[in-house]
mmCIF file of the protein (N, C-alpha, C, O) and its ligand, coordinates in Angstrom:
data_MODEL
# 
_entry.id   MODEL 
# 
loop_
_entity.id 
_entity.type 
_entity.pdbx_number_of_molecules 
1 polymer     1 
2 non-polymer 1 
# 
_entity_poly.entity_id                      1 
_entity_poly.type                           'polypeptide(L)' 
_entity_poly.nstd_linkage                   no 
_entity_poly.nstd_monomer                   no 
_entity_poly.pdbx_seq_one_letter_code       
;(UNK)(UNK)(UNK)(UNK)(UNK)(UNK)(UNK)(UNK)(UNK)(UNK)(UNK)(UNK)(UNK)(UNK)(UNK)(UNK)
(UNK)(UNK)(UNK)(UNK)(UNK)(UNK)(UNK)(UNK)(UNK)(UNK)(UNK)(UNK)(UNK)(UNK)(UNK)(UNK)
(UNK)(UNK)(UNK)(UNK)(UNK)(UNK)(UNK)(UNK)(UNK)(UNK)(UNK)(UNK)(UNK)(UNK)(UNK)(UNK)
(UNK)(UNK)(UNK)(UNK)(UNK)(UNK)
;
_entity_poly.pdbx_seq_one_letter_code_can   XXXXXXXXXXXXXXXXXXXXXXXXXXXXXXXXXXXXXXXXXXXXXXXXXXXXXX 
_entity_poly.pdbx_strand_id                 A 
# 
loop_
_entity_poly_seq.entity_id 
_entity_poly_seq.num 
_entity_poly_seq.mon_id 
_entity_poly_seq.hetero 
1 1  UNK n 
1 2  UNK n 
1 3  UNK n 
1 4  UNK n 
1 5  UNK n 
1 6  UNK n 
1 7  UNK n 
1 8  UNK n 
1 9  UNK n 
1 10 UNK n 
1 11 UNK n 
1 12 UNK n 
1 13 UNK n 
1 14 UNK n 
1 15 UNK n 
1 16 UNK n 
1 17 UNK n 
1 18 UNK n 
1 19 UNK n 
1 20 UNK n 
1 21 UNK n 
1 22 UNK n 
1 23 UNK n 
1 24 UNK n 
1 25 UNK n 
1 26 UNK n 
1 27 UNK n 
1 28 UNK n 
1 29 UNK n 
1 30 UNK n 
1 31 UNK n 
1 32 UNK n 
1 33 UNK n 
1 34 UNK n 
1 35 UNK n 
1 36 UNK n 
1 37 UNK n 
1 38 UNK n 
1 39 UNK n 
1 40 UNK n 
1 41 UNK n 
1 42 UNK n 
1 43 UNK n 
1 44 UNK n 
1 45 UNK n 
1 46 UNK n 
1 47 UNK n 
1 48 UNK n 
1 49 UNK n 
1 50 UNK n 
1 51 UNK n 
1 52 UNK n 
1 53 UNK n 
1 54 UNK n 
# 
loop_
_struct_asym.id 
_struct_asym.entity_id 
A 1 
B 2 
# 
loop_
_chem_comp.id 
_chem_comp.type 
_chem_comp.mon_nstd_flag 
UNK 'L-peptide linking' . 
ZN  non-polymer         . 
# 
_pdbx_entity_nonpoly.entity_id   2 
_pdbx_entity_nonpoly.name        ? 
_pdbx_entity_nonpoly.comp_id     ZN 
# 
_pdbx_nonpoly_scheme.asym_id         B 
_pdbx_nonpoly_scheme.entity_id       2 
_pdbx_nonpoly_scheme.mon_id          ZN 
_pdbx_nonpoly_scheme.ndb_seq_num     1 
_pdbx_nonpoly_scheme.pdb_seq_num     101 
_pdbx_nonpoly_scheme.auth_seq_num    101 
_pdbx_nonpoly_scheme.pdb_mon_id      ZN 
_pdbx_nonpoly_scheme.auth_mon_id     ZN 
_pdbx_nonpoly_scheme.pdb_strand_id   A 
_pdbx_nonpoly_scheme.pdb_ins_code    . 
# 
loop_
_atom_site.group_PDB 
_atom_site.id 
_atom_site.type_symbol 
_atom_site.label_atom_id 
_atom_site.label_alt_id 
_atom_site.label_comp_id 
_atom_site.label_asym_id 
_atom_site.label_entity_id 
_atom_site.label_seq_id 
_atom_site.pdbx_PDB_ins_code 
_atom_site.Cartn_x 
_atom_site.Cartn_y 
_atom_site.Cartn_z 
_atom_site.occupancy 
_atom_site.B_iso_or_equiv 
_atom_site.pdbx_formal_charge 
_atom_site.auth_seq_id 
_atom_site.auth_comp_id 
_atom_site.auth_asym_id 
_atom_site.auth_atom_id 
_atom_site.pdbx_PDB_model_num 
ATOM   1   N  N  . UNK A 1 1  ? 1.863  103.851 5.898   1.00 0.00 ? 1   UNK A N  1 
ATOM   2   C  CA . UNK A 1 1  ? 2.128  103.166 4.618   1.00 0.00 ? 1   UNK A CA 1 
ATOM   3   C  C  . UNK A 1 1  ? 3.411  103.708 4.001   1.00 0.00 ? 1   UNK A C  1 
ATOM   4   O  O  . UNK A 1 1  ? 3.473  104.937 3.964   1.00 0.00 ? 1   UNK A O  1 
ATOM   5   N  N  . UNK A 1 2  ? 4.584  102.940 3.443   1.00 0.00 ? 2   UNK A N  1 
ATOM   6   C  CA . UNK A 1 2  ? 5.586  102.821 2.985   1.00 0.00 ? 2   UNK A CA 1 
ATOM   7   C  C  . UNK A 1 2  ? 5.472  103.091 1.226   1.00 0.00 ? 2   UNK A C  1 
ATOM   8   O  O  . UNK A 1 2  ? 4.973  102.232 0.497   1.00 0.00 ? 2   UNK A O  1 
ATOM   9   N  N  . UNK A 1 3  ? 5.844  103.999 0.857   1.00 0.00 ? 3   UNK A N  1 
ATOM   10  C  CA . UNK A 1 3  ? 6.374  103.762 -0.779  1.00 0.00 ? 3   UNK A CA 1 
ATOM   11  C  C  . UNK A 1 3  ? 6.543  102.308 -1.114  1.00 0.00 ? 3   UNK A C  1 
ATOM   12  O  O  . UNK A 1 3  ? 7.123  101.605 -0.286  1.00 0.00 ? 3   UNK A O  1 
ATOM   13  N  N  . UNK A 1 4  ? 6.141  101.816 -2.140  1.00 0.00 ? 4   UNK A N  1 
ATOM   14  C  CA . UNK A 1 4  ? 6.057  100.519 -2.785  1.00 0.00 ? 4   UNK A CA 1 
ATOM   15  C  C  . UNK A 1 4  ? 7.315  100.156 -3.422  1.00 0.00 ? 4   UNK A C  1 
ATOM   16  O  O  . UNK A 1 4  ? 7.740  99.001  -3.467  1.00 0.00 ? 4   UNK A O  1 
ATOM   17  N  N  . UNK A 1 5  ? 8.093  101.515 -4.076  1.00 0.00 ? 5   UNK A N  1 
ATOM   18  C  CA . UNK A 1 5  ? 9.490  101.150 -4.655  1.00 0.00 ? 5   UNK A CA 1 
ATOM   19  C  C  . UNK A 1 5  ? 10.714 101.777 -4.030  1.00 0.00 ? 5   UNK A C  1 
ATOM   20  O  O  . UNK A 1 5  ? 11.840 101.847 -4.523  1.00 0.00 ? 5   UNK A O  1 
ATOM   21  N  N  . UNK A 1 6  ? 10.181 102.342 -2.535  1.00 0.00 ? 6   UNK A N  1 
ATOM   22  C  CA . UNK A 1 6  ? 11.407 103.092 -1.923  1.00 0.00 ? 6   UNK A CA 1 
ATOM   23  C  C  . UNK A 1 6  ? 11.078 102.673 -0.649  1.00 0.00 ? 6   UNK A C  1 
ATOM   24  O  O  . UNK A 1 6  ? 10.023 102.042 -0.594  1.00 0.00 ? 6   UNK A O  1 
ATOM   25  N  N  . UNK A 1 7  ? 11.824 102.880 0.664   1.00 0.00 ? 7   UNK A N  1 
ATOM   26  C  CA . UNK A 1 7  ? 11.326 103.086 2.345   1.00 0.00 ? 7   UNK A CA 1 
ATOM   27  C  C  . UNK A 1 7  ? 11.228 104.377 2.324   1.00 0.00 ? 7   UNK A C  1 
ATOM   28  O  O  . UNK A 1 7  ? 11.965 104.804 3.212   1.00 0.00 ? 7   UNK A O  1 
ATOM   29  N  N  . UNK A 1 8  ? 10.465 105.625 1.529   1.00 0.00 ? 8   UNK A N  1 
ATOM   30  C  CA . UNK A 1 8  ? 10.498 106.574 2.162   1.00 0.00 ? 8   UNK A CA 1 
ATOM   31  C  C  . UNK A 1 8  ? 8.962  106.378 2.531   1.00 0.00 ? 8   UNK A C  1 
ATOM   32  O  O  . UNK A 1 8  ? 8.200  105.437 2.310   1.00 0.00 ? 8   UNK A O  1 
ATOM   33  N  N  . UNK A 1 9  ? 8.775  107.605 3.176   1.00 0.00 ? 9   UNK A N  1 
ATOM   34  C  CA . UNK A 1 9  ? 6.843  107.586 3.744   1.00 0.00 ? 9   UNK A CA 1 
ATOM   35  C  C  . UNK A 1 9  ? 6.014  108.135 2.543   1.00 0.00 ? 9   UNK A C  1 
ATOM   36  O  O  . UNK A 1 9  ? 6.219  109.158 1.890   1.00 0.00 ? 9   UNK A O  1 
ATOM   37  N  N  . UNK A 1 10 ? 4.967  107.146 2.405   1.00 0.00 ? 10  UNK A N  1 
ATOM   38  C  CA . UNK A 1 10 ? 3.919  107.331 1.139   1.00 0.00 ? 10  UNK A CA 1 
ATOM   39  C  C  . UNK A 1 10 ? 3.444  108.660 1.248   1.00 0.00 ? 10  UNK A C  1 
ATOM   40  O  O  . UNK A 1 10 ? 3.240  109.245 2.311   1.00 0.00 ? 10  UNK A O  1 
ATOM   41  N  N  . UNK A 1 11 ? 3.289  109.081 0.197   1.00 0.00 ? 11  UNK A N  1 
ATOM   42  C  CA . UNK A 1 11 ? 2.689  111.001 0.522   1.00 0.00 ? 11  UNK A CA 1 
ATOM   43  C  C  . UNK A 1 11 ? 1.000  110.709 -0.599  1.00 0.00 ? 11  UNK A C  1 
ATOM   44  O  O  . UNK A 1 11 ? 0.078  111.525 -0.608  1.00 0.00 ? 11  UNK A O  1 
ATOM   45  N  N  . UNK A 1 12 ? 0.999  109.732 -1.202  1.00 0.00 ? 12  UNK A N  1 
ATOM   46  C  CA . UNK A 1 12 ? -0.001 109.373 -1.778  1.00 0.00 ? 12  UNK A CA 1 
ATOM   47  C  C  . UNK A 1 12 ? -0.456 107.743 -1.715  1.00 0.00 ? 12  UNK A C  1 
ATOM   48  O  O  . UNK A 1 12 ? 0.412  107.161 -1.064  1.00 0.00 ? 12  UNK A O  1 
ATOM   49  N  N  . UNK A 1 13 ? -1.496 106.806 -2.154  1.00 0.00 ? 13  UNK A N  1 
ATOM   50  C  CA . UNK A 1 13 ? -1.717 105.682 -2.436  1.00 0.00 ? 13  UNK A CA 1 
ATOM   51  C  C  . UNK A 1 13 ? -2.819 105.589 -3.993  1.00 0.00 ? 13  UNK A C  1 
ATOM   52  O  O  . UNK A 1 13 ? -3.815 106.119 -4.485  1.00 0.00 ? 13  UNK A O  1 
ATOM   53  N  N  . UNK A 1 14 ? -1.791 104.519 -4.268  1.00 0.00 ? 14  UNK A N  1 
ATOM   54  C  CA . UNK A 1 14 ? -2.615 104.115 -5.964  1.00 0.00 ? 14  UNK A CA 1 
ATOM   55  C  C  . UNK A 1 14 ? -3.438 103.270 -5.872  1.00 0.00 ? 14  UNK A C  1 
ATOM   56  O  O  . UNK A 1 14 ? -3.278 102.446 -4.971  1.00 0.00 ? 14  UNK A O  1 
ATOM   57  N  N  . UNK A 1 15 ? -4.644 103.150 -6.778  1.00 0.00 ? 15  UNK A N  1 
ATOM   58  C  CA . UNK A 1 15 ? -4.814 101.356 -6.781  1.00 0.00 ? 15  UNK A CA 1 
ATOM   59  C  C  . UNK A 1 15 ? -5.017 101.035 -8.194  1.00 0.00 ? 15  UNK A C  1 
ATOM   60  O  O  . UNK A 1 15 ? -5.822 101.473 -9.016  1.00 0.00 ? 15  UNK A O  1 
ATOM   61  N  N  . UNK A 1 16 ? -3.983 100.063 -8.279  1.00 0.00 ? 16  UNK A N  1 
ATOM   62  C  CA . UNK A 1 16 ? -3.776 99.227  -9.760  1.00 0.00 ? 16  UNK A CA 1 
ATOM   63  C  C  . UNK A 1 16 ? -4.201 97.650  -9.945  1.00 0.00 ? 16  UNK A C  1 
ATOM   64  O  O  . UNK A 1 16 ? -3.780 96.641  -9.381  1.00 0.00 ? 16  UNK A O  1 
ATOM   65  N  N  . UNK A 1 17 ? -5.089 97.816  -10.846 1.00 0.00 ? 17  UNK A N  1 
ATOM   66  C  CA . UNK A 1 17 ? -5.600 96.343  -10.776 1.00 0.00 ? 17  UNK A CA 1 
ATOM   67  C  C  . UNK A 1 17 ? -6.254 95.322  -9.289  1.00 0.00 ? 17  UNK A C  1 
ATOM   68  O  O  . UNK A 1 17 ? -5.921 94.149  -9.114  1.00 0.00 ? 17  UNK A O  1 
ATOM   69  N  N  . UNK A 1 18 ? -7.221 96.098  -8.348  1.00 0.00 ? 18  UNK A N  1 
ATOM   70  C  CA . UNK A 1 18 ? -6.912 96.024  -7.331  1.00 0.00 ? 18  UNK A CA 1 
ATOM   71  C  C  . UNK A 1 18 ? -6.145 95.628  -6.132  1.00 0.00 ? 18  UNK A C  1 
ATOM   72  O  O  . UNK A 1 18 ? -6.399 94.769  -5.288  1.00 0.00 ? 18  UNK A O  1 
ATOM   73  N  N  . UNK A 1 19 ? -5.171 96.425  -6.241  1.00 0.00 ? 19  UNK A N  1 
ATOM   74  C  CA . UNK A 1 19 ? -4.121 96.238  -5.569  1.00 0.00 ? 19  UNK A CA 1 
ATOM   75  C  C  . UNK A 1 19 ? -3.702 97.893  -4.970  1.00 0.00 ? 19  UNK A C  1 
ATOM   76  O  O  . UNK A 1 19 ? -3.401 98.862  -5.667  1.00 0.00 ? 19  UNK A O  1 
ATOM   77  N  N  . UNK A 1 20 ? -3.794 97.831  -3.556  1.00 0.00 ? 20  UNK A N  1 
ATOM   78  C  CA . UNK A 1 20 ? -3.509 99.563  -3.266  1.00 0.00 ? 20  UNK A CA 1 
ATOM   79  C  C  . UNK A 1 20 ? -2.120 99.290  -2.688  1.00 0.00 ? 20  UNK A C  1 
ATOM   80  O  O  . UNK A 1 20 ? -1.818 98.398  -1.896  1.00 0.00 ? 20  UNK A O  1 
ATOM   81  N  N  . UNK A 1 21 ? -1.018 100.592 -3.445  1.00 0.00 ? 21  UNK A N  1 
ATOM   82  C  CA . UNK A 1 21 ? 0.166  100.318 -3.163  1.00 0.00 ? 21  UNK A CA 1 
ATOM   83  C  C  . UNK A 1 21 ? 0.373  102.054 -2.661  1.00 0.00 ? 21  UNK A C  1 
ATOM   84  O  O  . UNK A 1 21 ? -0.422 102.908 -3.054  1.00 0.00 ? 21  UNK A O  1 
ATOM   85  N  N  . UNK A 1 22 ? 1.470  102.368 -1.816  1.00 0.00 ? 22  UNK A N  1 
ATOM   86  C  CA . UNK A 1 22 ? 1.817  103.580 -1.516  1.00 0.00 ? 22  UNK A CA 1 
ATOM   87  C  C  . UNK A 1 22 ? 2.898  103.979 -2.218  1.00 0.00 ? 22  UNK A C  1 
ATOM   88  O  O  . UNK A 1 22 ? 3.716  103.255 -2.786  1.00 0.00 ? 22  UNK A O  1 
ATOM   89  N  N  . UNK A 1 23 ? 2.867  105.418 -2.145  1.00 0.00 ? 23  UNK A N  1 
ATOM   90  C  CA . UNK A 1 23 ? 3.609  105.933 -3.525  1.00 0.00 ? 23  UNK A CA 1 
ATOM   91  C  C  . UNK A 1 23 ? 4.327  107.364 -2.782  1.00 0.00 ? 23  UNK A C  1 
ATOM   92  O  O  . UNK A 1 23 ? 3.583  108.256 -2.377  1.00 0.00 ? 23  UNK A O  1 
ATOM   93  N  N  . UNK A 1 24 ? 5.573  107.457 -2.675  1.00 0.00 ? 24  UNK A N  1 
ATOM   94  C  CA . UNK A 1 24 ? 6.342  108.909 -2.442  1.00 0.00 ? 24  UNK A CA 1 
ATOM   95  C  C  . UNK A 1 24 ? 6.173  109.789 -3.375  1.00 0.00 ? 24  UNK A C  1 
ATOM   96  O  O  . UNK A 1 24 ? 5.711  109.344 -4.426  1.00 0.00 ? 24  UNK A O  1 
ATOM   97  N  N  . UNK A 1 25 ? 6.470  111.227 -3.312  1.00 0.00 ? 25  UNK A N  1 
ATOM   98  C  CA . UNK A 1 25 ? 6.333  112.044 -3.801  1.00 0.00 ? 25  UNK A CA 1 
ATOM   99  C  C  . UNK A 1 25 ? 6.766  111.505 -5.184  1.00 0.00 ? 25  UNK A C  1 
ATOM   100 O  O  . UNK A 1 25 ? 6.100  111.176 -6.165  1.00 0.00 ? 25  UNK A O  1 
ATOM   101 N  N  . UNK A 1 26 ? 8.422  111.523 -4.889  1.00 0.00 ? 26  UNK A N  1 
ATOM   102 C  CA . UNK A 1 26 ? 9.081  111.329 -6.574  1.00 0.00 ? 26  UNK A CA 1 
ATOM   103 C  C  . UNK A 1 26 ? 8.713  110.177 -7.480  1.00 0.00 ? 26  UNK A C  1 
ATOM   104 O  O  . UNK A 1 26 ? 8.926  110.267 -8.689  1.00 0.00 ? 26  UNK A O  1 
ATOM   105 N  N  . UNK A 1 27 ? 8.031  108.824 -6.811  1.00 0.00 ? 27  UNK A N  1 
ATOM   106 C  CA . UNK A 1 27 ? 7.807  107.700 -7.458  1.00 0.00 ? 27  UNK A CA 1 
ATOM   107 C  C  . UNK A 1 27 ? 6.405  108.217 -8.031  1.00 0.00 ? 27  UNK A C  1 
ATOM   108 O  O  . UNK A 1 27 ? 6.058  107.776 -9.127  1.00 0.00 ? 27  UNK A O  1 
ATOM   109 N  N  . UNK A 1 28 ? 5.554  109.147 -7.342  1.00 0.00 ? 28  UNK A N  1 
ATOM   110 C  CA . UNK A 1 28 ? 3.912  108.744 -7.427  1.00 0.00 ? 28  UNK A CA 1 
ATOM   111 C  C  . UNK A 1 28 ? 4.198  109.675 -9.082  1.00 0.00 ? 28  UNK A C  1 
ATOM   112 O  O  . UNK A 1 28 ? 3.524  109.295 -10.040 1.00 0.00 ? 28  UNK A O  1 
ATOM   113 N  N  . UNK A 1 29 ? 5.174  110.817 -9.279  1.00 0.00 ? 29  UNK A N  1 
ATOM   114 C  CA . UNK A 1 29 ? 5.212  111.250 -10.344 1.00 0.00 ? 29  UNK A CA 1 
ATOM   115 C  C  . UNK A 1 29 ? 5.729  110.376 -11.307 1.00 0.00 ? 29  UNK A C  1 
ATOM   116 O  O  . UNK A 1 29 ? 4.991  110.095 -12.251 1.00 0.00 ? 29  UNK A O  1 
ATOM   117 N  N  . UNK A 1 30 ? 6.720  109.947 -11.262 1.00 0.00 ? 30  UNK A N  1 
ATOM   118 C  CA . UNK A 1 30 ? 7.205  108.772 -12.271 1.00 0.00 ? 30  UNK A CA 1 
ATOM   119 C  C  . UNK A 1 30 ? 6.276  108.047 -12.717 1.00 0.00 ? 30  UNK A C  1 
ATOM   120 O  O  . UNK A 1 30 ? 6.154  107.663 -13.880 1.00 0.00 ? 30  UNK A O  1 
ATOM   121 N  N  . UNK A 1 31 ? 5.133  107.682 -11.243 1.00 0.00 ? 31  UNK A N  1 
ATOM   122 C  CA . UNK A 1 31 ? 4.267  106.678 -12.299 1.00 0.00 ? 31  UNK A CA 1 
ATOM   123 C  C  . UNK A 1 31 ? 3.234  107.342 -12.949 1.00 0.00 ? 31  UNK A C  1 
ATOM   124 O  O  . UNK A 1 31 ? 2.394  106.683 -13.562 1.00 0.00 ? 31  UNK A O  1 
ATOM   125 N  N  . UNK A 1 32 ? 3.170  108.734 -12.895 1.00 0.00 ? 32  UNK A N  1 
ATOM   126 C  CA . UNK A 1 32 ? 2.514  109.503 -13.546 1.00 0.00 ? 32  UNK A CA 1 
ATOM   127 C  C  . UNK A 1 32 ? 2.469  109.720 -14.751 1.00 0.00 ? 32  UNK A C  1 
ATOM   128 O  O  . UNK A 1 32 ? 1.460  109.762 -15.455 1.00 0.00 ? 32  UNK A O  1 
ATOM   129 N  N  . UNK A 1 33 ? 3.660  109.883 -15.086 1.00 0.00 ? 33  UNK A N  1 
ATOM   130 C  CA . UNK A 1 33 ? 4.443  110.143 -16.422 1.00 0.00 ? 33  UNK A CA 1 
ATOM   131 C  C  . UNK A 1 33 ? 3.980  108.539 -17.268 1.00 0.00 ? 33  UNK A C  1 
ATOM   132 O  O  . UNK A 1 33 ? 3.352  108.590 -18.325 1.00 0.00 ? 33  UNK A O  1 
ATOM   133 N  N  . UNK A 1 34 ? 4.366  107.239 -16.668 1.00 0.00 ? 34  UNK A N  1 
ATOM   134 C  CA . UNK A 1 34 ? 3.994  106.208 -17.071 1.00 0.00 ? 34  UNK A CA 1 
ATOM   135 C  C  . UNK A 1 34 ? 2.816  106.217 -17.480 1.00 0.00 ? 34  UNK A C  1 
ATOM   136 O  O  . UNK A 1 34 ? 2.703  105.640 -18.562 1.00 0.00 ? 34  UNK A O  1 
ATOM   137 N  N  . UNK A 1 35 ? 1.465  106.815 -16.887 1.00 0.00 ? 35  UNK A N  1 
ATOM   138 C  CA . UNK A 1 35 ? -0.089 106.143 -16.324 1.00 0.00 ? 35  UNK A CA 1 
ATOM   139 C  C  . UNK A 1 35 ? -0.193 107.084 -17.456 1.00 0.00 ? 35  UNK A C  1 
ATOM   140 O  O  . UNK A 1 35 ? -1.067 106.596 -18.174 1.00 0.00 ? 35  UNK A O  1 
ATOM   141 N  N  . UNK A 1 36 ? 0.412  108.626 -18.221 1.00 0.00 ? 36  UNK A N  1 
ATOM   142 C  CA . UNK A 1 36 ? 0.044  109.348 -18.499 1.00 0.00 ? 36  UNK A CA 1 
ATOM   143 C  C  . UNK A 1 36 ? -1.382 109.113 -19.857 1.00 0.00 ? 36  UNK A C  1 
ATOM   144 O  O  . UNK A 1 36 ? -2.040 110.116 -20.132 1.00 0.00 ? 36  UNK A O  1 
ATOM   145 N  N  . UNK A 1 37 ? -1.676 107.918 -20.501 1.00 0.00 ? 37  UNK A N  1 
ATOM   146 C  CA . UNK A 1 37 ? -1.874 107.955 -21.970 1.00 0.00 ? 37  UNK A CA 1 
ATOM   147 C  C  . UNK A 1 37 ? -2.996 106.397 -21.351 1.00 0.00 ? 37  UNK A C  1 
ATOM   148 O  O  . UNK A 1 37 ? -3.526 105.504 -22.013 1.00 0.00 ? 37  UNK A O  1 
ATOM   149 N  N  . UNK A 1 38 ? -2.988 106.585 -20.269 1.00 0.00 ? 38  UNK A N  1 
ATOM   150 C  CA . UNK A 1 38 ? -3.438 105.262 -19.737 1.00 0.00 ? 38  UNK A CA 1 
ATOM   151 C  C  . UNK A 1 38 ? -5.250 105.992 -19.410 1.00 0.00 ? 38  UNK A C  1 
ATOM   152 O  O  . UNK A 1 38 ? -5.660 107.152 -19.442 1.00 0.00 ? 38  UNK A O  1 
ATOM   153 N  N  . UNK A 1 39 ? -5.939 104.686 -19.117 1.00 0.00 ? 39  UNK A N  1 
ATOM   154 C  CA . UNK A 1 39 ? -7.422 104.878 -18.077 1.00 0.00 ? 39  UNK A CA 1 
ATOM   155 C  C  . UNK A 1 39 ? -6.812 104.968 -16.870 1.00 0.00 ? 39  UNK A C  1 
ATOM   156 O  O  . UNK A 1 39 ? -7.246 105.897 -16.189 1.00 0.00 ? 39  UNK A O  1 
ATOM   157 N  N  . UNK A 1 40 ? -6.013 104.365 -16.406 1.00 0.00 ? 40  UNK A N  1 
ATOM   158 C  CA . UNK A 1 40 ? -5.367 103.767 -14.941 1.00 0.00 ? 40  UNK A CA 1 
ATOM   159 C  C  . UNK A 1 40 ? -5.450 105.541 -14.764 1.00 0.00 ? 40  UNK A C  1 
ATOM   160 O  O  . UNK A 1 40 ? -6.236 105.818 -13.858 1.00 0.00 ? 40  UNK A O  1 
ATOM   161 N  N  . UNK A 1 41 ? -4.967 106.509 -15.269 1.00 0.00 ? 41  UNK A N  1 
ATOM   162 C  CA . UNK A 1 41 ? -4.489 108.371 -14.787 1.00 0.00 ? 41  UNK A CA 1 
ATOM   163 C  C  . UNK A 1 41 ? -5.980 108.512 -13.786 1.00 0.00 ? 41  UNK A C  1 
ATOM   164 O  O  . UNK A 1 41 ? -6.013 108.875 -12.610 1.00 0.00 ? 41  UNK A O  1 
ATOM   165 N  N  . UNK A 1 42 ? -7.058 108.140 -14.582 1.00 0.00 ? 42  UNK A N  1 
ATOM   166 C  CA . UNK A 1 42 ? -8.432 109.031 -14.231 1.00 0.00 ? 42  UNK A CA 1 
ATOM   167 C  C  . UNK A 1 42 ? -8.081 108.103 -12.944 1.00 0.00 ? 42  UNK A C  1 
ATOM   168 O  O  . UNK A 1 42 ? -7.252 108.633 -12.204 1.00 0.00 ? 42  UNK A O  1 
ATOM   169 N  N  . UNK A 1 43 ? -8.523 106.881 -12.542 1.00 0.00 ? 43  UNK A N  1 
ATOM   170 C  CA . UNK A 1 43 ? -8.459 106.543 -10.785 1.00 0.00 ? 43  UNK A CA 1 
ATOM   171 C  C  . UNK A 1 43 ? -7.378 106.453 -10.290 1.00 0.00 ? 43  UNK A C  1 
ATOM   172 O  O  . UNK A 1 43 ? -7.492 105.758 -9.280  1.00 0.00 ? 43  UNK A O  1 
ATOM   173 N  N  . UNK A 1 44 ? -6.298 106.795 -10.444 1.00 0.00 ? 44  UNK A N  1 
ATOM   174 C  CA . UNK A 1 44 ? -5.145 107.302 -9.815  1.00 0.00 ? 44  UNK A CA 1 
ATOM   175 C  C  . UNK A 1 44 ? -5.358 108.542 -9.291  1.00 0.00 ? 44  UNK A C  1 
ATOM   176 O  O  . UNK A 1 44 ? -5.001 108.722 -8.127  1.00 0.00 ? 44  UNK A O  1 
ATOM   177 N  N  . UNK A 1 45 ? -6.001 109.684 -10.061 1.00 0.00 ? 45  UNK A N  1 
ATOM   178 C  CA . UNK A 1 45 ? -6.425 110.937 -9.416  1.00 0.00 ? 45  UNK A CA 1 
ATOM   179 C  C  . UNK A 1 45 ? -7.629 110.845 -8.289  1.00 0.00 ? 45  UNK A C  1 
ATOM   180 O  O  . UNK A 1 45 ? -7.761 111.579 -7.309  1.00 0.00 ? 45  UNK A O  1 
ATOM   181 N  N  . UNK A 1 46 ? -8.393 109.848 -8.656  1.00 0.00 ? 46  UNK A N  1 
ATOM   182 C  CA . UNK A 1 46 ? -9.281 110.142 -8.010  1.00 0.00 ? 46  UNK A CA 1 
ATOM   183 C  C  . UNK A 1 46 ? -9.085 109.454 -6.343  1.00 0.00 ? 46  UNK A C  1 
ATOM   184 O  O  . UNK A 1 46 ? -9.513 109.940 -5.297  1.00 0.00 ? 46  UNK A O  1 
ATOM   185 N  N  . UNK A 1 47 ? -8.424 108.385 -6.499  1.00 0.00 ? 47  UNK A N  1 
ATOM   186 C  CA . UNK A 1 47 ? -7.924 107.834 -5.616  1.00 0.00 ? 47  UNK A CA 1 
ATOM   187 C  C  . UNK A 1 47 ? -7.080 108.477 -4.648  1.00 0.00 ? 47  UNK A C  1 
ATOM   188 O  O  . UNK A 1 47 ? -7.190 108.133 -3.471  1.00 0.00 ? 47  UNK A O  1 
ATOM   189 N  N  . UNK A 1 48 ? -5.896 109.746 -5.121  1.00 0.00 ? 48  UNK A N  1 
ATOM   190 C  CA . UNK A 1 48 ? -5.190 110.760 -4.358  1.00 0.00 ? 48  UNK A CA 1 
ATOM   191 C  C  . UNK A 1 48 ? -6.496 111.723 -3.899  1.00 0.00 ? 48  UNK A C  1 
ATOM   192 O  O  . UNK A 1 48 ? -6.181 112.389 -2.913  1.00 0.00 ? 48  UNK A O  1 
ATOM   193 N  N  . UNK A 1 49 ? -7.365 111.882 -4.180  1.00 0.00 ? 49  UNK A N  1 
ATOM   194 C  CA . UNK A 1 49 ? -8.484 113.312 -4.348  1.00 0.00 ? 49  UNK A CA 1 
ATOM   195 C  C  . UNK A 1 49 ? -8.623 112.372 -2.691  1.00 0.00 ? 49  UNK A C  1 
ATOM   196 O  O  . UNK A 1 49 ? -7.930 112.808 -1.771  1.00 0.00 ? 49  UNK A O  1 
ATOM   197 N  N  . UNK A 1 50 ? -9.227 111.535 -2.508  1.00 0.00 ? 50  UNK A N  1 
ATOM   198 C  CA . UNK A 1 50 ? -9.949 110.889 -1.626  1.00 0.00 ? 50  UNK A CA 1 
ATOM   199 C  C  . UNK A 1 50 ? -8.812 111.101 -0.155  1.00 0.00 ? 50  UNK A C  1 
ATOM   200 O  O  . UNK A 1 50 ? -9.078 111.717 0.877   1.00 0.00 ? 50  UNK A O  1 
ATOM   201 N  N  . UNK A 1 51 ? -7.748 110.498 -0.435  1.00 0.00 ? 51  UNK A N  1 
ATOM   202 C  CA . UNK A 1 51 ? -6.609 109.603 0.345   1.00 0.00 ? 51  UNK A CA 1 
ATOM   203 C  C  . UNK A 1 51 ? -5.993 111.020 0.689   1.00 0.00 ? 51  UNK A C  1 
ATOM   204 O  O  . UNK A 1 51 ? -5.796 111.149 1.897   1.00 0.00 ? 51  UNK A O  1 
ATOM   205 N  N  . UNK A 1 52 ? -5.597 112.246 -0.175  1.00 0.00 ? 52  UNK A N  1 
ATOM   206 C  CA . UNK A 1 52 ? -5.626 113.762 0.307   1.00 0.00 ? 52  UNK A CA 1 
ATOM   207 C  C  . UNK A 1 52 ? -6.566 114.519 1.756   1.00 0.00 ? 52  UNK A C  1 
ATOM   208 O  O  . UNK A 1 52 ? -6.176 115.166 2.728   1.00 0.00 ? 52  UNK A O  1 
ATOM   209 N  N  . UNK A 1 53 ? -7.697 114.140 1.387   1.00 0.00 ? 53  UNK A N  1 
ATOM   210 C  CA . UNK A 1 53 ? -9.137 114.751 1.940   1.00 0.00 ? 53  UNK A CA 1 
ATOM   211 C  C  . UNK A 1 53 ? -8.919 114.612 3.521   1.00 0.00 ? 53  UNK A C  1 
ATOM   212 O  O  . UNK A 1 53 ? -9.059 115.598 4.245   1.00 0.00 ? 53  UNK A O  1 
ATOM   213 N  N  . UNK A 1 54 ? -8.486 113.053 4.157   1.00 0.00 ? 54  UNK A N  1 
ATOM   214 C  CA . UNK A 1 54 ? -8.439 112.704 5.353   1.00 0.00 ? 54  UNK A CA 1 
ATOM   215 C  C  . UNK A 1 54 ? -8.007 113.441 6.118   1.00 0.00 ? 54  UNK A C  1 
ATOM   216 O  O  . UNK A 1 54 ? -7.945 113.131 7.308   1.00 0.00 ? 54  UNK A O  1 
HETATM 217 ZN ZN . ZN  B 2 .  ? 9.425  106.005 -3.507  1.00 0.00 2 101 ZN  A ZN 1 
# 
């Protein structure tokens, strides 16, 4: 899986609105910073917790 806003290689995957997108290091933080004040933060973590584990 590909980063959603770059070609580098996904180091994480989100899912927003169901929709699972892959996320690079530097983007998955950016959208961090975004998600920060959001519900979307709590299954964004939990979603890396999982997608980490493999
Ligand atoms: Zn990226």
């Amino acid at each position: 899986m590909h980063c959603h806003y770059c070609d580098r290689e996904a180091a994480f995957a989100a899912e927003s609105d169901g929709v699972r997108v892959g996320l690079c290091e530097d983007h998955f933080r950016e959208r961090l910073d975004e998600l920060a004040d959001s519900d979307a933060l709590e299954q964004l973590r939990e979603q890396v917790d999982v997608d980490r584990a493999e």
